[in-house]
C-alpha atoms as an extended CHARMM CRD file, in Angstrom:
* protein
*
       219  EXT
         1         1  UNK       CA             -3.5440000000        0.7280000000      -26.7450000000  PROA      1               0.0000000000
         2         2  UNK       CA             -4.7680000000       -2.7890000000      -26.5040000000  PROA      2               0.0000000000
         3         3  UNK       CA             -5.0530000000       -4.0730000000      -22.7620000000  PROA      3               0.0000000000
         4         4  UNK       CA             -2.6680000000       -6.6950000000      -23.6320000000  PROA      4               0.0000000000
         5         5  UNK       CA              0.0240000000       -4.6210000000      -23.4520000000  PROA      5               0.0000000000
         6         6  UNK       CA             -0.7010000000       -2.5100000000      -19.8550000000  PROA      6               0.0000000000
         7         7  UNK       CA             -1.8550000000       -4.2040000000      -16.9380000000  PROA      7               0.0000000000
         8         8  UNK       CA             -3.6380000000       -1.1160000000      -15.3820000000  PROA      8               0.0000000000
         9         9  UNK       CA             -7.4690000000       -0.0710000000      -16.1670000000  PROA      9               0.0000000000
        10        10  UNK       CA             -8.8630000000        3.4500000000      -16.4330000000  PROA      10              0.0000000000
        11        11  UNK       CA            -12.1810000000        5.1690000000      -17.0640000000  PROA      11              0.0000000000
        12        12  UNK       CA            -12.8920000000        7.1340000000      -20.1020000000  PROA      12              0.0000000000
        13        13  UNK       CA            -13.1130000000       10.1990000000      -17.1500000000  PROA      13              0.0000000000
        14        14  UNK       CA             -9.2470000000        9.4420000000      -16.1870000000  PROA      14              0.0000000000
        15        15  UNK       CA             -8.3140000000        9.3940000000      -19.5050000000  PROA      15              0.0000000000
        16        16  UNK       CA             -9.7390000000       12.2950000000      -20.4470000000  PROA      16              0.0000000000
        17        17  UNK       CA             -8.0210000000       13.8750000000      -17.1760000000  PROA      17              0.0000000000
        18        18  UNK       CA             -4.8440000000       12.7780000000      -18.1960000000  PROA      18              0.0000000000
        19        19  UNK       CA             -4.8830000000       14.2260000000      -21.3780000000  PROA      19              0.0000000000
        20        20  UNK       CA             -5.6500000000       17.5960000000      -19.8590000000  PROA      20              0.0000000000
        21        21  UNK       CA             -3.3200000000       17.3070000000      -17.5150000000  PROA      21              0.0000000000
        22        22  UNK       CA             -0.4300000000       17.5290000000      -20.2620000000  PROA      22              0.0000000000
        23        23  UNK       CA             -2.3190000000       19.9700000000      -22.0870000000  PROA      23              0.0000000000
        24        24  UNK       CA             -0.5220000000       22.4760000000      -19.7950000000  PROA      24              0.0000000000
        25        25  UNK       CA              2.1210000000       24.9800000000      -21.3590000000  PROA      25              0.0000000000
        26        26  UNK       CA              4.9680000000       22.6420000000      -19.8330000000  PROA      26              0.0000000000
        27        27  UNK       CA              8.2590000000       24.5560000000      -19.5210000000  PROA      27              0.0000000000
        28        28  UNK       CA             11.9200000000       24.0070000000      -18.3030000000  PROA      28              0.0000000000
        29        29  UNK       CA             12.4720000000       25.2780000000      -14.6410000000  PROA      29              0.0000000000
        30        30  UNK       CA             15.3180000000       24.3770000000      -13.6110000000  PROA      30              0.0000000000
        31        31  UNK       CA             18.4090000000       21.7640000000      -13.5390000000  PROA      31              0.0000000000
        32        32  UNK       CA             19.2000000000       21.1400000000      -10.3910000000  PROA      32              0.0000000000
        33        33  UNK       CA             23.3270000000       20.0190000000       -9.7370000000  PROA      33              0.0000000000
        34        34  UNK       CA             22.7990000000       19.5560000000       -5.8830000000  PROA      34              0.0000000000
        35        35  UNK       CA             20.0100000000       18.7360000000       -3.3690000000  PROA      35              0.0000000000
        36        36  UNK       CA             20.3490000000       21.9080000000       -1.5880000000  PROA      36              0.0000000000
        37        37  UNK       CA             19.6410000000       23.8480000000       -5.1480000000  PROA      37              0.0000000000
        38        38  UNK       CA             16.6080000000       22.0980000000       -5.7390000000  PROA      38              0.0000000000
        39        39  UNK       CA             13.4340000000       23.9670000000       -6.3470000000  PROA      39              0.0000000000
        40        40  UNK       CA             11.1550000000       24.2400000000       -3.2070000000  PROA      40              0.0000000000
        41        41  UNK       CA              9.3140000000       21.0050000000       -2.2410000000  PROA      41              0.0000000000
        42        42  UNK       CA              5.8760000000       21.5950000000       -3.1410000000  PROA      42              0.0000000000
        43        43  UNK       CA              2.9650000000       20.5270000000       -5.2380000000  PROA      43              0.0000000000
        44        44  UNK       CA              3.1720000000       17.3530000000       -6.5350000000  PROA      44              0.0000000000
        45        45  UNK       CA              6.0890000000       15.6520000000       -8.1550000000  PROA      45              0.0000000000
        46        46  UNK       CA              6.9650000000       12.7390000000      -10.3000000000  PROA      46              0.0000000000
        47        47  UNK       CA             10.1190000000       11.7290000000      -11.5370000000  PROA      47              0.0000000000
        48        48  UNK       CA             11.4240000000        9.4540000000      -14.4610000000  PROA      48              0.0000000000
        49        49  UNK       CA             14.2680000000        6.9470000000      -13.7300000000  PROA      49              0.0000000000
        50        50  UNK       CA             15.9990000000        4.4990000000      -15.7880000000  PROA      50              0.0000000000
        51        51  UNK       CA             18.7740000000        3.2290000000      -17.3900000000  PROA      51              0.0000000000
        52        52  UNK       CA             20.8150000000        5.7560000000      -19.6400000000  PROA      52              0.0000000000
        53        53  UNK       CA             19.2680000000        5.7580000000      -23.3340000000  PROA      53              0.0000000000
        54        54  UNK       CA             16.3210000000        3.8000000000      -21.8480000000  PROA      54              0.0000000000
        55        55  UNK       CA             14.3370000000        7.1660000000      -23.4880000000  PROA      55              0.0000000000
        56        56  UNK       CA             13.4110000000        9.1150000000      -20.5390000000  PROA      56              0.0000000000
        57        57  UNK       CA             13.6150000000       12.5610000000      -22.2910000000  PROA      57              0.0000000000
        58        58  UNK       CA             11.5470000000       11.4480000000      -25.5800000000  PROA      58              0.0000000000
        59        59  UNK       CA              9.2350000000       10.0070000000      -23.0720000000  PROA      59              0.0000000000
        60        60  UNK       CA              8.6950000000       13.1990000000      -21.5990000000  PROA      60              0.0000000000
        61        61  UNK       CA              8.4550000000       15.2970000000      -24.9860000000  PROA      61              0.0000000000
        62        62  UNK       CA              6.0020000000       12.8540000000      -26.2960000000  PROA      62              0.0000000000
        63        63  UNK       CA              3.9300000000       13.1160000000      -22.6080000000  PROA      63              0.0000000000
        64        64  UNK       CA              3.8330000000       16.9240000000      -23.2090000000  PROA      64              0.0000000000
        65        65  UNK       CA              3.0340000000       17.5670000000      -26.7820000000  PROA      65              0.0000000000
        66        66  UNK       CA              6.8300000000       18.9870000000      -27.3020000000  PROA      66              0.0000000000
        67        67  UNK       CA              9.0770000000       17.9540000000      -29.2870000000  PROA      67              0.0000000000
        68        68  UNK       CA             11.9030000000       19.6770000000      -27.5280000000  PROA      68              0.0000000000
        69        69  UNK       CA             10.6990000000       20.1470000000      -24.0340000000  PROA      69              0.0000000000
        70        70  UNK       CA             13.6800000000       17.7560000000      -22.8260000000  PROA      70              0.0000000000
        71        71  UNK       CA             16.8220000000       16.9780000000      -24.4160000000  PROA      71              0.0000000000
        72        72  UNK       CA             17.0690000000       13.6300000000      -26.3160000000  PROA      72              0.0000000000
        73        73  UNK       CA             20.6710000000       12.3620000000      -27.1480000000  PROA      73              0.0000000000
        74        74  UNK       CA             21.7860000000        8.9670000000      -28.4200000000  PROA      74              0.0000000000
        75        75  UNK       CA             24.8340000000        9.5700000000      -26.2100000000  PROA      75              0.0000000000
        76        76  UNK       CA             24.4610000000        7.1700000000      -22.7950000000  PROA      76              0.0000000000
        77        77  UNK       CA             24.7090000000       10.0320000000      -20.0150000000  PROA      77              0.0000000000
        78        78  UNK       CA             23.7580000000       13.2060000000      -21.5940000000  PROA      78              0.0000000000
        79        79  UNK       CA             21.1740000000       13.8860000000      -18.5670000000  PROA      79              0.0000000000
        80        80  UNK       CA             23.5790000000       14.8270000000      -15.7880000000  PROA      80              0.0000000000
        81        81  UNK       CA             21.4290000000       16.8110000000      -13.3840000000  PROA      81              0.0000000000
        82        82  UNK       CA             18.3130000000       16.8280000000      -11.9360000000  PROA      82              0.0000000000
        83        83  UNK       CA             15.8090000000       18.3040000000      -14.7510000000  PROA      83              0.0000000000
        84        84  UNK       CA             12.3830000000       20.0650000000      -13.1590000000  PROA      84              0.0000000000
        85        85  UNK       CA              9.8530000000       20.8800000000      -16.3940000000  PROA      85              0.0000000000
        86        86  UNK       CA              6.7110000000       22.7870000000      -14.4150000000  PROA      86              0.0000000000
        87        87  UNK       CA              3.3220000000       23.3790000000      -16.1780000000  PROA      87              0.0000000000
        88        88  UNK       CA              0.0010000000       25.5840000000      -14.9100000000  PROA      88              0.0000000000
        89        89  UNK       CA             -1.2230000000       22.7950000000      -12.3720000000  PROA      89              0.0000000000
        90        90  UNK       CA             -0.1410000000       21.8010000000       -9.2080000000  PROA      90              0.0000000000
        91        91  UNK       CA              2.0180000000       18.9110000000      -10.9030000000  PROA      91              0.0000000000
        92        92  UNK       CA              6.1530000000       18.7510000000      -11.4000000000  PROA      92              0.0000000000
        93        93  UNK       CA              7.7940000000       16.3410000000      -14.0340000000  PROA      93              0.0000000000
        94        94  UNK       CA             11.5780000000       15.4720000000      -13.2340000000  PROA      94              0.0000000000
        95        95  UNK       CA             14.1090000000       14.1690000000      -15.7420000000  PROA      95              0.0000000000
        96        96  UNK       CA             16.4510000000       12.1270000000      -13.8280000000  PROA      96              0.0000000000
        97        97  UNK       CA             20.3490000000       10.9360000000      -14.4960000000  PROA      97              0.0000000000
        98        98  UNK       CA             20.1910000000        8.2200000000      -16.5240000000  PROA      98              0.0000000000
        99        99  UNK       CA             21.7770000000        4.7270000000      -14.4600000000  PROA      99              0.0000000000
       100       100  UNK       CA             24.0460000000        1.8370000000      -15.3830000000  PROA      100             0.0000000000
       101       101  UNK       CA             26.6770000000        2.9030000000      -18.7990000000  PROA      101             0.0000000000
       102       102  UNK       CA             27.0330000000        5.9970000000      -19.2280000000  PROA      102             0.0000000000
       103       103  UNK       CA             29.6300000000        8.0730000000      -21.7560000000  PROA      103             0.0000000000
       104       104  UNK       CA             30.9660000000       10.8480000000      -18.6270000000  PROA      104             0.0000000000
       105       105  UNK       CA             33.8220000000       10.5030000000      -16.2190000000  PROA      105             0.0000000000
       106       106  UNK       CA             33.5610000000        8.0610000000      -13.1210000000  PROA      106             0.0000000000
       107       107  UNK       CA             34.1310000000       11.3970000000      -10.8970000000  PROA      107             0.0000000000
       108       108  UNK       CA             30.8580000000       12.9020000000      -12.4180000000  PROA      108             0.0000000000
       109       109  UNK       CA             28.9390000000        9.3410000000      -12.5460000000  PROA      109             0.0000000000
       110       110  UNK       CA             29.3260000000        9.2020000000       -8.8520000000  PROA      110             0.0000000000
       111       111  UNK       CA             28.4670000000       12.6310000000       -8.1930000000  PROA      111             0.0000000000
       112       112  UNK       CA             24.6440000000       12.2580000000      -10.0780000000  PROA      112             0.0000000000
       113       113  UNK       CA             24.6330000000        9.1960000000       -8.7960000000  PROA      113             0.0000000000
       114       114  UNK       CA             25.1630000000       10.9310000000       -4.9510000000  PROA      114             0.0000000000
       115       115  UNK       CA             22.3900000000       13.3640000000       -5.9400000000  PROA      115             0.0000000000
       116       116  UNK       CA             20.1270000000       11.0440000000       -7.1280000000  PROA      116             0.0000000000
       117       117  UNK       CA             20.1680000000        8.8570000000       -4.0830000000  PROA      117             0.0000000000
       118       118  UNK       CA             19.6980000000       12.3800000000       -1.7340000000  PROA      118             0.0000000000
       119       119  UNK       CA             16.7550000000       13.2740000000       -4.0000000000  PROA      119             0.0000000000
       120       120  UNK       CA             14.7210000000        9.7540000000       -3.1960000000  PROA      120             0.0000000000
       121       121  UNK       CA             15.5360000000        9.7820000000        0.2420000000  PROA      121             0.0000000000
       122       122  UNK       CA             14.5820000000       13.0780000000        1.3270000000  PROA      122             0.0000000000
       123       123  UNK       CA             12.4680000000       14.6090000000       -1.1250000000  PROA      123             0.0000000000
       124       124  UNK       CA              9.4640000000       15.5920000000        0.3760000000  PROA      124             0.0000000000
       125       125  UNK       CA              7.0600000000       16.1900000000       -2.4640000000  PROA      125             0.0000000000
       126       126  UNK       CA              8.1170000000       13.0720000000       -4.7960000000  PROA      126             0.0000000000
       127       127  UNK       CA              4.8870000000       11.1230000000       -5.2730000000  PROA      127             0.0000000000
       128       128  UNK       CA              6.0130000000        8.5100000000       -7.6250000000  PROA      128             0.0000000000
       129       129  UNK       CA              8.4960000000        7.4130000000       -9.5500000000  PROA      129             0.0000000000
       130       130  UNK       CA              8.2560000000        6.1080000000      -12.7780000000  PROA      130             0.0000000000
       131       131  UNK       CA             11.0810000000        3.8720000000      -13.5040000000  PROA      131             0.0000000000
       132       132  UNK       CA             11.4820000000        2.9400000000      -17.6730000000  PROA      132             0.0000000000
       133       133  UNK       CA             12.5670000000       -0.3650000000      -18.9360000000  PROA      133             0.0000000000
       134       134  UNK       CA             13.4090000000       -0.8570000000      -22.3890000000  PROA      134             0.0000000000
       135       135  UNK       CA             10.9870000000       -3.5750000000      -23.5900000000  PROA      135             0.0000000000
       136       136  UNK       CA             12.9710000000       -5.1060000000      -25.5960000000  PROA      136             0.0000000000
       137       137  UNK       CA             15.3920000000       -5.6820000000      -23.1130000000  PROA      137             0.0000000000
       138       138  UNK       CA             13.3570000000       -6.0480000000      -19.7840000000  PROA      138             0.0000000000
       139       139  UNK       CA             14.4060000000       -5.5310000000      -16.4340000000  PROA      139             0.0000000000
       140       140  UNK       CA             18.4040000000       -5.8480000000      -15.7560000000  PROA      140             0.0000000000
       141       141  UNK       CA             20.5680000000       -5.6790000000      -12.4680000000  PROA      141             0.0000000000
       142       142  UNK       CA             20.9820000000       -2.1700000000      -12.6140000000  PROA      142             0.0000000000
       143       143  UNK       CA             17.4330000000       -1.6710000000      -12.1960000000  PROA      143             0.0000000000
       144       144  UNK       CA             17.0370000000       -4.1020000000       -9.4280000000  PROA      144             0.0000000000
       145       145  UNK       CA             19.6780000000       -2.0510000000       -7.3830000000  PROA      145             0.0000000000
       146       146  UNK       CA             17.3790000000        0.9570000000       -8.7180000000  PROA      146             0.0000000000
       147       147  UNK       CA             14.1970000000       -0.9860000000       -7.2630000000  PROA      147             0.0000000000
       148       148  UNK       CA             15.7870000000       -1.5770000000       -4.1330000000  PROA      148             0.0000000000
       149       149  UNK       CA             16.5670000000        1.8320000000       -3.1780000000  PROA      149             0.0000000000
       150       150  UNK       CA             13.7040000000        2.4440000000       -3.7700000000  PROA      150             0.0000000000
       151       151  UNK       CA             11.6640000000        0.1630000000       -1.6820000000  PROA      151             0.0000000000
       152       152  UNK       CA             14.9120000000        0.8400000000        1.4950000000  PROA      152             0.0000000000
       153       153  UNK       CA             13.6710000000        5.0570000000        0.8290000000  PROA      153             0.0000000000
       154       154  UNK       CA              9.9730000000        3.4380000000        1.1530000000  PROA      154             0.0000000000
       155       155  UNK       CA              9.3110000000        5.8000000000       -2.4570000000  PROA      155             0.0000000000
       156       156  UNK       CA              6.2230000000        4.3400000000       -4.2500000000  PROA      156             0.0000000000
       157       157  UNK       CA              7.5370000000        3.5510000000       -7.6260000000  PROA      157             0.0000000000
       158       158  UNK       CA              5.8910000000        1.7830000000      -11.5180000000  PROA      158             0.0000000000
       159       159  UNK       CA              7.4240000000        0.4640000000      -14.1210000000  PROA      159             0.0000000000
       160       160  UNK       CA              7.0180000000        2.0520000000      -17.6040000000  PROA      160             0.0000000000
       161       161  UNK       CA              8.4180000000       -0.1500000000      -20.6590000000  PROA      161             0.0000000000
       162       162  UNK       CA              9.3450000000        2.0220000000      -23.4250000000  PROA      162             0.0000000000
       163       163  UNK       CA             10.1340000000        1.4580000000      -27.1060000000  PROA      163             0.0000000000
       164       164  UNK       CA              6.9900000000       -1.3050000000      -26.6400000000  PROA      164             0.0000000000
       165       165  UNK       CA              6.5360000000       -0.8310000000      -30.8580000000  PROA      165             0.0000000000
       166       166  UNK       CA              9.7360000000       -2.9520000000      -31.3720000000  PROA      166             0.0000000000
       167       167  UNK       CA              8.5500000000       -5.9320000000      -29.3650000000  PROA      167             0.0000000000
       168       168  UNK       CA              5.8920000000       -8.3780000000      -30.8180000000  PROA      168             0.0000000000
       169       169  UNK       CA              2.7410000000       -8.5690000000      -28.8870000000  PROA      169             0.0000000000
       170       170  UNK       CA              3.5740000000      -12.1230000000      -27.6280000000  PROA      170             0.0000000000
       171       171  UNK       CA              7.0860000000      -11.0130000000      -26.3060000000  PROA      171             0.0000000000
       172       172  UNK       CA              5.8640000000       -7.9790000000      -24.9840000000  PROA      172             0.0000000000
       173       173  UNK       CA              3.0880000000       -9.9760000000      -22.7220000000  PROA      173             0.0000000000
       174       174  UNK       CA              5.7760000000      -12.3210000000      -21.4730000000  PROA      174             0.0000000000
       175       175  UNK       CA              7.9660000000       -8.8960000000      -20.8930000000  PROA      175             0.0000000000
       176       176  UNK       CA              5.0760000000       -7.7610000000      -18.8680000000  PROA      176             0.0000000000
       177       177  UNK       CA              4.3190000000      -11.0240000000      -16.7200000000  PROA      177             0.0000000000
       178       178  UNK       CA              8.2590000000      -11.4870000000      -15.6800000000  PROA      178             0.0000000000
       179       179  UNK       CA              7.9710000000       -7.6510000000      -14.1680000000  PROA      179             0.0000000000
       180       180  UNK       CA              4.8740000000       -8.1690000000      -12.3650000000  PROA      180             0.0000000000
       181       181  UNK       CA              6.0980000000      -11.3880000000      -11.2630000000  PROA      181             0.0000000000
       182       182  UNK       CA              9.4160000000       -9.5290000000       -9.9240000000  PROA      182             0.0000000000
       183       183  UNK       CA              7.5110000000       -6.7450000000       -8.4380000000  PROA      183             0.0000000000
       184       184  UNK       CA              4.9530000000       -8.8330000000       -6.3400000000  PROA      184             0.0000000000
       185       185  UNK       CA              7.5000000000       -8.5930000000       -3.2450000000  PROA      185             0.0000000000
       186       186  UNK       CA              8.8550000000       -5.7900000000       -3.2330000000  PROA      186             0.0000000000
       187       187  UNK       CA              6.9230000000       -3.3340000000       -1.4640000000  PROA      187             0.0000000000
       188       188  UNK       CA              7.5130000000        0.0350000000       -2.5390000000  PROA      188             0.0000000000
       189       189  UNK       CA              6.1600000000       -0.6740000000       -6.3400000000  PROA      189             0.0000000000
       190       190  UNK       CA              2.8930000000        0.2550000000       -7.3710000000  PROA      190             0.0000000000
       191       191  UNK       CA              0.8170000000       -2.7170000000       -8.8640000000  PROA      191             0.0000000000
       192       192  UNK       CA              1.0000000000       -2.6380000000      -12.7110000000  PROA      192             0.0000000000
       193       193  UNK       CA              2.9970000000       -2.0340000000      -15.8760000000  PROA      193             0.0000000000
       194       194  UNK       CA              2.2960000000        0.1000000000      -18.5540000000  PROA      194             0.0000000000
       195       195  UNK       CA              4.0840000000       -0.0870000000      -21.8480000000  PROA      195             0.0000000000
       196       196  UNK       CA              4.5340000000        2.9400000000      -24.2920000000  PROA      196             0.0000000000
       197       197  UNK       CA              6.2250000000        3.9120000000      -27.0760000000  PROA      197             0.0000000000
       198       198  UNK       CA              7.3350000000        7.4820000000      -27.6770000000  PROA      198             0.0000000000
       199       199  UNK       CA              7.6430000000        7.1270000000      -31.6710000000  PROA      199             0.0000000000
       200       200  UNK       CA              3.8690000000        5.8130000000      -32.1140000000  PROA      200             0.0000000000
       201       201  UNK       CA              1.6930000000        7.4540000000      -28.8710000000  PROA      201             0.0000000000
       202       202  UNK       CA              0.8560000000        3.6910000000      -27.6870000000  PROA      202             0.0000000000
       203       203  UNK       CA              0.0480000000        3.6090000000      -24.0270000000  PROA      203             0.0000000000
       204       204  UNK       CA              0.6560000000        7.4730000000      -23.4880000000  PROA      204             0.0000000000
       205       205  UNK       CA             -3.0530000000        8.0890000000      -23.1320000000  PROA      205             0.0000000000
       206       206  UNK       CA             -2.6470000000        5.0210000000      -20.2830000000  PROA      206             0.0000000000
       207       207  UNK       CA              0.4420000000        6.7820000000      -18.4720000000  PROA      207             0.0000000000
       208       208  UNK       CA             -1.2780000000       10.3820000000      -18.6770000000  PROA      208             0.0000000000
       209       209  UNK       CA             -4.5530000000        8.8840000000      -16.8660000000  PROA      209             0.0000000000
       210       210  UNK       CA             -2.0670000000        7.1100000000      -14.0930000000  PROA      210             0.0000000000
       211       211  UNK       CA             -0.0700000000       10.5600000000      -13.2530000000  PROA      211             0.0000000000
       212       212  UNK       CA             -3.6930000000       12.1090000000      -12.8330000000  PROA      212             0.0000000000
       213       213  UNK       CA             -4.6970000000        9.5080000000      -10.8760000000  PROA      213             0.0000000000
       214       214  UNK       CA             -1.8540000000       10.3100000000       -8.7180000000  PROA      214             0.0000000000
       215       215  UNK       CA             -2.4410000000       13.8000000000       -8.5940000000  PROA      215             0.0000000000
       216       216  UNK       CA             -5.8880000000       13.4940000000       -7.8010000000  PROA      216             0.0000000000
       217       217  UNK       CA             -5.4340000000       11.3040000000       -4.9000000000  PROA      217             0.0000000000
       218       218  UNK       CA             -2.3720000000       13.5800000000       -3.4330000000  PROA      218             0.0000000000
       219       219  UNK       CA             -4.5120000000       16.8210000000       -3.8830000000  PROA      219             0.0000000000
């Protein structure tokens, strides 16, 4: 991926740790409906937030080699729980609830919604967030009530853009550039944006060499 479109630098050594890194034999573990049923807090652990359809899940499959891993839908809410997916390292990838529309009942909106707010304020082993913003759209209001919970749970947090193949390079760097400029005071989020794209591969080499950054620095 060009370095026009991701605003963070790594080392051939990084990337090549990345990609290792998701060369585990990632599995499902489990879905977790309730904070007190979530796995035990160990290890290290990421999660993927954003906006429902944003394309969490193909994010993941495309992170991971597998084409299935998580569940894609082109239904706005499919994701209702909170999905673990555990490989042979010390790492943990969690699927989130997708935020803002979703297709489900208010009564079940407001109960992910609960869980997800329990989960970033008292999960002990959550490292980072990764928080996805549709490039084409950039970031919206339900993301900045996202960010600020975020920065009031003190939960260090990026910004991935997704579906960056349907935005021209010049739109994509302005994209970029109004994020970082919204970012700059909050102070929860991590410095830098990196756009992907889960159809083409762009900037997944980028995002694997950022999660083993992560990892590296934790362990």
């Amino acid at each position: 991926m060009s370095t026009q479109a991701t605003t963070e630098d790594f080392s051939a050594d990084e990337i090549e740790a990345g990609r290792r890194l998701f060369a585990a034999e990632w599995r499902f573990l489990t879905a977790g409906t309730s904070f007190d049923r979530l796995p035990p807090s160990d290890g290290v652990e990421i999660a993927f937030a954003g906006r429902s359809n944003v394309g969490k899940s193909s994010l993941i499959n495309a992170l991971t080699g597998r084409k299935a891993l998580a569940r894609t839908s082109n239904t706005p809410g499919r994701t209702q729980e909170l999905i673990f997916f555990t490989g042979s390292g010390p790492l943990m990838l969690v699927d989130m609830p997708g935020y803002g529309y979703a297709a489900a009942p208010k009564n079940k909106i407001a109960e992910w919604t609960a869980l997800i707010r329990a989960y970033l304020r008292g999960r002990a082993s959550l490292a980072r967030v990764y928080v996805l913003i549709d490039a084409r759209h950039g970031l919206k209001s339900a993301d900045e009530e996202v960010l600020d919970l975020l920065d009031e749970a003190a939960v260090s947090y990026e910004i991935v853009l997704t579906k960056a193949d349907e935005v021209k390079p010049t739109a994509l760097a302005d994209t970029i550039a109004g994020v970082e400029a919204a970012l700059r005071p909050r102070p929860a989020a991590y410095p830098g944006v990196l756009a992907t794209s889960a159809r083409t591969g762009a900037g997944l080499s980028e995002l694997r060499a950022a999660v083993a950054r992560l990892v590296a620095e934790k362990s």
